[in-house]
C-alpha positions as CSV (number, residue, x, y, z in Angstrom):
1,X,0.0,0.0,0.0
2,X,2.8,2.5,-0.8
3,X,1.6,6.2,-0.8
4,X,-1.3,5.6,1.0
5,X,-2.1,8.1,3.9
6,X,-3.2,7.2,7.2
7,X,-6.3,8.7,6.4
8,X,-7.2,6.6,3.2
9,X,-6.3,3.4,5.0
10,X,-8.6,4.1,7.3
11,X,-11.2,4.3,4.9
12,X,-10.0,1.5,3.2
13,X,-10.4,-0.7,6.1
14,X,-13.6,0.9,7.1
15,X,-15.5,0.5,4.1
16,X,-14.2,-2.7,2.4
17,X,-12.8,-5.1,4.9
18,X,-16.5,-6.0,5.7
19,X,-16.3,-7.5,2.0
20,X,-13.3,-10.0,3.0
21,X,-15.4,-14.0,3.2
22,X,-15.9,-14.3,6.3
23,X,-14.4,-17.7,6.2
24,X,-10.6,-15.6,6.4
25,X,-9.6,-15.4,10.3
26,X,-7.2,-12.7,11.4
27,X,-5.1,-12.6,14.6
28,X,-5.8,-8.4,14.8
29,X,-7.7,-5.7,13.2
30,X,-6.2,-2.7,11.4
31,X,-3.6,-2.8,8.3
32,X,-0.2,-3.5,7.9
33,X,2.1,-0.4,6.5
34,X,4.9,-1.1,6.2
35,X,7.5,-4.4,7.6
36,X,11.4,-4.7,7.6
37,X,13.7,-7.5,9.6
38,X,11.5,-8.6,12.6
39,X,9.0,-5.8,13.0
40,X,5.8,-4.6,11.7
41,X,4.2,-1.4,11.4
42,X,0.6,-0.6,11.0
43,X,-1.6,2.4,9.8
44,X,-2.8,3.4,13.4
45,X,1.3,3.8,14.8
46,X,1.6,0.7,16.3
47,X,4.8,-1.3,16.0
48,X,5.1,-4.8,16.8
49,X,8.0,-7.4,17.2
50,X,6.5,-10.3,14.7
51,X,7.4,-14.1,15.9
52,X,4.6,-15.5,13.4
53,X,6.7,-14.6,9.8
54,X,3.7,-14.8,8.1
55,X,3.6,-18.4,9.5
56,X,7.1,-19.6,8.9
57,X,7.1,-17.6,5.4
58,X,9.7,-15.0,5.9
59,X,12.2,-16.9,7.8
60,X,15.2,-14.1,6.7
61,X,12.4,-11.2,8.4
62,X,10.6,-9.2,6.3
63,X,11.5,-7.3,3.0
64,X,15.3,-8.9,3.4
65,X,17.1,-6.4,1.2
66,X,18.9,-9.0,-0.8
67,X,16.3,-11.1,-1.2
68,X,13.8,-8.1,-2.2
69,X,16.6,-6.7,-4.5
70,X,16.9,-10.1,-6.2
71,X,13.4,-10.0,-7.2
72,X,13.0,-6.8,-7.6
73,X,16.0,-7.1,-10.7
74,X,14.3,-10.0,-11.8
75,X,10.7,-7.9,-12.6
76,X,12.4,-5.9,-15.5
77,X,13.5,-9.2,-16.7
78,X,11.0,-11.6,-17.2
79,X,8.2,-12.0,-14.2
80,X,6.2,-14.8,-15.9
81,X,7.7,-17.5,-18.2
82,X,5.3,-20.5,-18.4
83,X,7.1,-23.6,-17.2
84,X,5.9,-26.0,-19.8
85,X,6.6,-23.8,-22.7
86,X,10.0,-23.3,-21.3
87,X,12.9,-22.8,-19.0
88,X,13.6,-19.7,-17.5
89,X,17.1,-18.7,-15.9
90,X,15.9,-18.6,-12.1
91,X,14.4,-22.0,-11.8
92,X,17.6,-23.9,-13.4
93,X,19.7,-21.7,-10.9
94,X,17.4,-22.7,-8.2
95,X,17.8,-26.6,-8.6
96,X,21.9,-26.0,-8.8
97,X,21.6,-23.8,-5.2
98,X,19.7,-26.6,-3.4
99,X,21.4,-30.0,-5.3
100,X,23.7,-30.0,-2.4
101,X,21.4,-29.0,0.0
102,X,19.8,-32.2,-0.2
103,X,19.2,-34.3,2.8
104,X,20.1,-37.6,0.7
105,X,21.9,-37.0,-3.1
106,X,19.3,-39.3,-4.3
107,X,17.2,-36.6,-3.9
108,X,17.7,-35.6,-7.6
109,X,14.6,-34.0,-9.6
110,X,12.7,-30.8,-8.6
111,X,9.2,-29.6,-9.4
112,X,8.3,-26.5,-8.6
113,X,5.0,-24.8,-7.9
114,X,2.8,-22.4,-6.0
115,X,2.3,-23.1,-2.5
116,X,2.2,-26.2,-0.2
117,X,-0.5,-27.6,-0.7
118,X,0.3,-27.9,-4.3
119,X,3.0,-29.2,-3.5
120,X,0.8,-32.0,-1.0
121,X,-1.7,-32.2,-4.5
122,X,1.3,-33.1,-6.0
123,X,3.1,-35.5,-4.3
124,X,-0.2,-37.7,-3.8
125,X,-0.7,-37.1,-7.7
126,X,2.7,-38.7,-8.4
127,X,2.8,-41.4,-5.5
128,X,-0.3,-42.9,-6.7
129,X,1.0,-42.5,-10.3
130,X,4.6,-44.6,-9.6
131,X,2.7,-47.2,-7.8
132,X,-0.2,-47.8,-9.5
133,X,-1.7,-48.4,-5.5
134,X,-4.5,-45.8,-4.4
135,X,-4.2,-45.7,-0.7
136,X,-2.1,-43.0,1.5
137,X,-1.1,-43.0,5.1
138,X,-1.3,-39.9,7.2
139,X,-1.1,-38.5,10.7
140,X,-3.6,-37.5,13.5
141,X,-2.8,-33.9,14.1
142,X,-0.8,-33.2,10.6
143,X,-1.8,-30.5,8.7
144,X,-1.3,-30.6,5.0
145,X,-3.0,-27.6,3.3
146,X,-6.4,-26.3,2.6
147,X,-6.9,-28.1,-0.9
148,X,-9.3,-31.0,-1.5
149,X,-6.8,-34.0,-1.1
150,X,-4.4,-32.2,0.9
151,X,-7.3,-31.2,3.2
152,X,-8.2,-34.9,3.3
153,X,-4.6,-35.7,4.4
154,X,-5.2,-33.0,7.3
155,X,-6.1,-34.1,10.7
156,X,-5.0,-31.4,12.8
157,X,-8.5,-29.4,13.0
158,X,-11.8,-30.5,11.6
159,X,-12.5,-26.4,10.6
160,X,-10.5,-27.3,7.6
161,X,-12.8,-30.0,6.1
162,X,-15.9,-29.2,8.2
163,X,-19.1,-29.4,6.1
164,X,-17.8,-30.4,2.5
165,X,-17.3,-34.2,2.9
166,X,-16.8,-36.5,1.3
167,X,-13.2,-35.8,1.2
168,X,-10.1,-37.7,-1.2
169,X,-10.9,-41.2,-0.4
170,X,-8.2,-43.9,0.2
171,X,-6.8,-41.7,3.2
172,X,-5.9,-43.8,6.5
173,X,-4.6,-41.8,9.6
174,X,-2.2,-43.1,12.6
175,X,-1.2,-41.6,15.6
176,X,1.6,-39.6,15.7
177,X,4.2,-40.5,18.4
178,X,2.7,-38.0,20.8
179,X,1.4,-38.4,24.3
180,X,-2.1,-36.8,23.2
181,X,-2.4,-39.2,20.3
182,X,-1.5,-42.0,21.9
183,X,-3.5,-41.5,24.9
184,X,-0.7,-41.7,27.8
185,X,0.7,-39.6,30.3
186,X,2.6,-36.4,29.2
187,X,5.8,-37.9,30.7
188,X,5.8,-41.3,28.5
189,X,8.3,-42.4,27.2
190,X,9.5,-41.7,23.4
191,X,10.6,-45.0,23.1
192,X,6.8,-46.2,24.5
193,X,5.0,-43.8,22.0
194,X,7.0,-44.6,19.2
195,X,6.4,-48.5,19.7
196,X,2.5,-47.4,20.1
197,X,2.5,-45.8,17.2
198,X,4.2,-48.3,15.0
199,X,2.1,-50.9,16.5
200,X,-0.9,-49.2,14.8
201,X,0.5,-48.7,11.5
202,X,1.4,-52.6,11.5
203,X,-2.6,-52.6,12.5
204,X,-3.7,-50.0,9.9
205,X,-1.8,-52.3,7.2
206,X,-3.3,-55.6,8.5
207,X,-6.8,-54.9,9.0
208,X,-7.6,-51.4,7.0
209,X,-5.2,-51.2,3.9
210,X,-3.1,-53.6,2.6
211,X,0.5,-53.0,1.5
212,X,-0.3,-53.6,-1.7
213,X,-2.7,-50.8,-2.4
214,X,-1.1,-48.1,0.2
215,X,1.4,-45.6,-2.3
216,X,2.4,-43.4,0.3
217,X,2.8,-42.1,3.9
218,X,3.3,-38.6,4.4
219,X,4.3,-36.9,7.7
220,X,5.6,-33.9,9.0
221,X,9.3,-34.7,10.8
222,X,7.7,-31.9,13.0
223,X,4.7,-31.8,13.8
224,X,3.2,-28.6,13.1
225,X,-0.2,-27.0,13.1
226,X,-0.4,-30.1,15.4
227,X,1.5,-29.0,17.9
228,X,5.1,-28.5,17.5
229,X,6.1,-32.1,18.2
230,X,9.4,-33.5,16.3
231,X,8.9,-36.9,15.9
232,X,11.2,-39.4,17.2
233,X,14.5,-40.4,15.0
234,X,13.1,-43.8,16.0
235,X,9.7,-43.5,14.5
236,X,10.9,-42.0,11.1
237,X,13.5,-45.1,11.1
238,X,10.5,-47.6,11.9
239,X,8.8,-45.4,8.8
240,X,11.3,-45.7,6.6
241,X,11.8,-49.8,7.3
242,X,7.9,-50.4,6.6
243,X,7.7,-48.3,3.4
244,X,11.2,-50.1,2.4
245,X,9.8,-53.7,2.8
246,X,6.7,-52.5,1.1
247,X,7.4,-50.9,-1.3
248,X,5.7,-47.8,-0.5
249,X,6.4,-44.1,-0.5
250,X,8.0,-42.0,2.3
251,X,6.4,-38.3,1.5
252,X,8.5,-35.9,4.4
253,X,6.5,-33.1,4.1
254,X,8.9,-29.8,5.1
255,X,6.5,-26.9,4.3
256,X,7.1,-25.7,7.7
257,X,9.9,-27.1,9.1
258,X,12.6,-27.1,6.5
259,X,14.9,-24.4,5.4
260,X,16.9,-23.5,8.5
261,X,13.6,-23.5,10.7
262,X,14.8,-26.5,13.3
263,X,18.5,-25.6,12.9
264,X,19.3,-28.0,10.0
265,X,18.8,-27.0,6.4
266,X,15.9,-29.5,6.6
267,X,14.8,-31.7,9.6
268,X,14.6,-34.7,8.4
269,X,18.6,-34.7,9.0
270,X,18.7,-35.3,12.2
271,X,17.3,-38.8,11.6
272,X,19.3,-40.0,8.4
273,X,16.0,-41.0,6.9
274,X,16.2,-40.8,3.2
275,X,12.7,-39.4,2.0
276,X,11.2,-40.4,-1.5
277,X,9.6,-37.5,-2.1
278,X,10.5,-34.3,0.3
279,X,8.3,-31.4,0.1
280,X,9.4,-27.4,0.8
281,X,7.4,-24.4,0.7
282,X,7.2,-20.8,3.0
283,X,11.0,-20.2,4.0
284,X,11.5,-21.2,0.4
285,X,11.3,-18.1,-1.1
286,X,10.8,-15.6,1.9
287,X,7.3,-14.2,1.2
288,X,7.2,-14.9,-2.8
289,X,4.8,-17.8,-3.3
290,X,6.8,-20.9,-4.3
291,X,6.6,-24.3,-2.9
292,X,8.9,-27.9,-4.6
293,X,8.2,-31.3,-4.7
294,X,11.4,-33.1,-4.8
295,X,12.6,-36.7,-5.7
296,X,14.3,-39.3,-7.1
297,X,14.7,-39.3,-11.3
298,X,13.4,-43.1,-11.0
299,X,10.7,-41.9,-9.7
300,X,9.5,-39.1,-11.6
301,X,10.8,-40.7,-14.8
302,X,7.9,-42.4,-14.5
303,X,5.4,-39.7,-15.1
304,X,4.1,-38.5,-18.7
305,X,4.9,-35.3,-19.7
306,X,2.3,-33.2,-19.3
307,X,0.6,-35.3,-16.5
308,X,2.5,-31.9,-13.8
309,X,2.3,-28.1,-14.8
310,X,0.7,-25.3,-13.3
311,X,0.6,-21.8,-15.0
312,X,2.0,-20.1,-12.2
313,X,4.3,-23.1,-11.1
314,X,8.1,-21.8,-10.3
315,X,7.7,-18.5,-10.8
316,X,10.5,-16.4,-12.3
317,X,10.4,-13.5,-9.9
318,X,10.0,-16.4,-6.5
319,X,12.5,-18.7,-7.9
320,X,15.0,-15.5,-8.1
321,X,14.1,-14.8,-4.6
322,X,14.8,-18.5,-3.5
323,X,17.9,-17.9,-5.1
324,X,18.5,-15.2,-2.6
325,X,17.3,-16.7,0.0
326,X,19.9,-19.8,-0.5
327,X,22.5,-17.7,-0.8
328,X,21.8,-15.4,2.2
329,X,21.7,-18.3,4.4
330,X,25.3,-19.1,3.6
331,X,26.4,-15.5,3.5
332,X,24.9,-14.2,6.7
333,X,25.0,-18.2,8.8
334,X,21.8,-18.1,9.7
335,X,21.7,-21.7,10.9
336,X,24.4,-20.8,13.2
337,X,22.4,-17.8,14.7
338,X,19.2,-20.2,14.6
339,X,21.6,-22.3,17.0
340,X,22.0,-19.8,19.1
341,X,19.0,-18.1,19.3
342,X,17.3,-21.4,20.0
343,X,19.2,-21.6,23.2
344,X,18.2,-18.1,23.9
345,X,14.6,-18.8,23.4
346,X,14.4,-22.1,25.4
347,X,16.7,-20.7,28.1
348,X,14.1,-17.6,28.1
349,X,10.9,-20.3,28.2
350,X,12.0,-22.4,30.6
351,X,12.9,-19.7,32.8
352,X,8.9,-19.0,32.8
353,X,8.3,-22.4,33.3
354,X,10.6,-22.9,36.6
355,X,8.5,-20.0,38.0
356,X,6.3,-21.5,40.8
357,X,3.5,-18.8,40.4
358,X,3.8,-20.2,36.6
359,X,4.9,-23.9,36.7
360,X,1.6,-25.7,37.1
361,X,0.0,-23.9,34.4
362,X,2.6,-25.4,31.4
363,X,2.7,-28.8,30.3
364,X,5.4,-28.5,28.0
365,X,8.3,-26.7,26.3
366,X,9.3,-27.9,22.7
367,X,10.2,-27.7,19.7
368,X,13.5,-27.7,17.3
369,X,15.8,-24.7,16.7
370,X,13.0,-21.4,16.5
371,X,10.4,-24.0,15.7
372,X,9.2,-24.0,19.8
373,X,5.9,-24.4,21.6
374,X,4.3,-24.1,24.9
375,X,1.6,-26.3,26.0
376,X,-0.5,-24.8,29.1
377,X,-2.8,-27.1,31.1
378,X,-6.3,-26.7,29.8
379,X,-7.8,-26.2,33.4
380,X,-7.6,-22.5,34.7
381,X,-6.7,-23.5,38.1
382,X,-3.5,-25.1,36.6
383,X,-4.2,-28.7,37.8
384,X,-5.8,-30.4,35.0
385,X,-4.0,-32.4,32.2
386,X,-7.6,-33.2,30.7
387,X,-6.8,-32.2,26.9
388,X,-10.6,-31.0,26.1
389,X,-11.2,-29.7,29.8
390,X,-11.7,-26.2,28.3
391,X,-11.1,-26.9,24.6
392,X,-12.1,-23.9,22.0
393,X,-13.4,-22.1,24.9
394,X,-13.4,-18.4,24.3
395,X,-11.8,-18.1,27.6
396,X,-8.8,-20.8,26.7
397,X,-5.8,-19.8,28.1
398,X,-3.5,-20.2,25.0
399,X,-5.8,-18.0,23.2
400,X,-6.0,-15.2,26.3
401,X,-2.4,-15.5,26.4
402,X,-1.5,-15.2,22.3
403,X,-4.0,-11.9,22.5
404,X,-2.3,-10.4,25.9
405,X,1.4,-10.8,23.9
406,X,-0.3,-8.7,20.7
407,X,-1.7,-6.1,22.9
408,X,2.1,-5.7,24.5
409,X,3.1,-5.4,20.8
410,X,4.6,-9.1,19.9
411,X,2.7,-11.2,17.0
412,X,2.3,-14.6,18.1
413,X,-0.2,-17.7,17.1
414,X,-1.8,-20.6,18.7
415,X,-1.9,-24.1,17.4
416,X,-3.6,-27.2,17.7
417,X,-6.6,-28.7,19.3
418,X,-4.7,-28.3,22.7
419,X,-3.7,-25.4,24.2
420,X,-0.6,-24.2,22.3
421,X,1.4,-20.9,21.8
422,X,4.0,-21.2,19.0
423,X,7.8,-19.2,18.7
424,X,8.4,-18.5,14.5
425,X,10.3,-15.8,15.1
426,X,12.8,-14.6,12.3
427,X,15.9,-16.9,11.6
428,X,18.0,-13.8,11.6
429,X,16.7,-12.7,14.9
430,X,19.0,-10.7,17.3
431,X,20.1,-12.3,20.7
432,X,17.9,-8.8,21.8
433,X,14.5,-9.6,20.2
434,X,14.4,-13.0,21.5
435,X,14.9,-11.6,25.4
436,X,12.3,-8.9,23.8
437,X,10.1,-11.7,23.2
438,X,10.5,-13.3,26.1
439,X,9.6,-10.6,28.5
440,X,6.7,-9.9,26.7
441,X,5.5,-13.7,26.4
442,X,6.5,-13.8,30.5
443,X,4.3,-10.6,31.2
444,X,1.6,-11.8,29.3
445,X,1.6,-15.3,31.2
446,X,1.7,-14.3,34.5
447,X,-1.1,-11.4,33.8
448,X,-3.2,-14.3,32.3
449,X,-2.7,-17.0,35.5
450,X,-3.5,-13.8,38.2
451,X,-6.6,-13.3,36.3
452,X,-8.0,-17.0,36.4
């Protein structure tokens, strides 16, 4: 909205934000003016610290200026060169940034699109193709995209699917090594959870869909809209056995969690678990819409051409930003500061948490790198574990608390079923902004449990 007045974006907002569906939520009223690095300024003066990034979008903080340079050169260019008519320079530079990026070097043969869950549309699309089986394998509490069979892979709300069933058939759901899922004690075992969860999927094969129609299962190596959970290295290994003796496809779905987000250029790392297809969107391109479904030549060699396209798929302006982005990672070490900050953050968190006016009121502190959570009890006197004790209540504490942190000027979200705040601040974040962060989330806490 550059060169608009105060004035006119008040009138703006006043006369045609009523027109917005309804069906779009928004964390705050008013409009945005203006963003830069980890802040946010809006029409009516107020400036806020932002540890949402658009939801894990800009990663590098807002309008990075090598990033917006990047694609700011590339608009007098070209900004639109069809995929499928042909190549452009910015997606064949793209593929040779992130070739040795690769969790596995099988990893071999990119497709890029729009958003993720294109990229979710896509992967099912081509899993089903290679296999020639119909069935896919998916998470309680994942969430996959807003699309009709990425929606139908999404169990992490039921808003998201609510009232237009029947969903993408063939889609079979396991619990997620998680406490909640599993229905045990928060202090189980990861071991215990993982072997419950395994169990089930050896269920789930045996009694619900056989081997040899199932083509994929798709997870999130951290849990995300579910919670902020990072699944065990020993349940993606147990994963990756079961899809090995089956034949089946492992879809790691990294929309969230990858690029620099847990520490690791993608979080699947940390487990040595070679995915078949690996999905990557948001940090991708820092605010330019772009999203990549990548795999293995013998597996996409297998498609027809023509049979994946998009019109806007790998944009020429996006893919020169994700060139950027790459190369600002290695320029600035942001996964070193991610490191850091990380330690700041939890440090910061678990400060809160050892507070005895504070302590019976948190379940749980988690999360990878400056993907972190915090889990309150759902009871307001701080005593109950029940998980739907106060669920969606207008009074939940999450939610009181996520709304107290925006009114002391700090963006932050909720997530899941349960009651959840989640940290996605900025990668590049200062040592500074996460103690800023902190005090605010700790002041907004401790207002919240003297209230009631």
């Amino acid at each position: 909205m550059s060169g608009v007045s105060t004035e006119e974006a008040d009138q703006l907002y006043a006369s045609y934000a009523p027109h917005v569906t309804k069906g779009l939520g928004r964390s705050t009223e008013g409009v945005i003016k203006k963003a830069s690095g980890s802040r946010v300024q809006f029409y009516d003066g107020r400036e806020v610290l932002d540890f949402t990034c658009g939801i894990g979008v800009t990663n590098l903080g807002h309008c990075h200026p090598k990033v917006s340079a990047a694609a700011a050169k590339q608009c007098m260019n070209i900004v639109h060169g069809q995929c499928s008519i042909a190549f452009h320079a910015p997606y064949l530079q793209l593929i040779e940034r992130l070739l040795p990026l690769m969790p596995h070097p099988s990893l071999d043969s990119f497709f890029f699109w729009n958003s993720g869950s294109e990229a979710v549309e896509a992967s099912i699309k081509m899993a089903r193709t290679v296999t020639g089986r119909q069935n896919v394998i998916c998470m309680q509490g994942a969430y996959h995209g807003r699309t009709f069979g990425a929606m139908a892979v999404t169990k992490s709300k039921t808003i998201y699917s609510e009232g237009v069933a029947p969903l993408m058939p063939g889609v079979f759901s396991i619990p997620y090594p998680f406490w909640h899922q599993c229905g045990l004690p928060p202090a189980t075992s990861p071991h215990t959870l993982v072997s419950q969860s395994l169990y089930q999927l050896d269920l789930l094969l045996a009694q619900q869909t056989a081997p040899k129609d199932t083509a994929a299962i798709i997870i999130e190596p951290v849990l995300g809209e579910g919670g902020y959970v990072p699944a065990p290295t020993e349940f993606l290994q147990g994963l990756r056995a079961i899809c090995d003796k089956h034949g089946i496809l492992l879809i790691i779905d990294e929309v969230q969690s990858g690029f620099g987000r847990t520490g690791r250029f993608f979080a699947i790392e940390e487990s040595g678990v070679k995915p078949d297809i690996l999905l990557i969107a948001k940090g991708l391109a820092n605010g330019f819409p772009l999203s990549g479904v990548i795999s293995r030549k013998e597996i996409t060699d297998k498609l027809k051409p023509g049979s994946m396209g998009g019109t806007y798929a790998g944009n020429a302006v996006s893919c020169a930003a994700a060139v950027a982005v790459v190369d600002a990672f290695k320029e600035e070490n942001i996964l070193e500061n991610v490191r850091a900050r990380s330690t700041d953050l939890l440090v910061g968190l678990n400060t809160l948490r050892d507070d005895p006016a504070v302590s019976p009121f948190i379940i749980d502190v988690r999360g990878r790198g400056l993907m972190i959570a915090v889990e309150f009890t759902p009871s307001a006197s701080g005593t109950s574990h029940d998980p739907f004790a106060q669920a969606h209540s207008p009074k939940s504490f999450a939610s009181r608390v996520a709304k107290r942190c925006i009114e002391k000027g700090m963006l932050i979200l909720t997530t899941s079923v349960y009651e959840v705040v989640r940290f996605i601040p900025p990668l590049n974040s200062t040592k500074e902004e996460i103690e800023e962060g902190c005090r605010i989330f700790a002041e907004a806490v401790k207002e919240v449990v003297k209230e009631g």
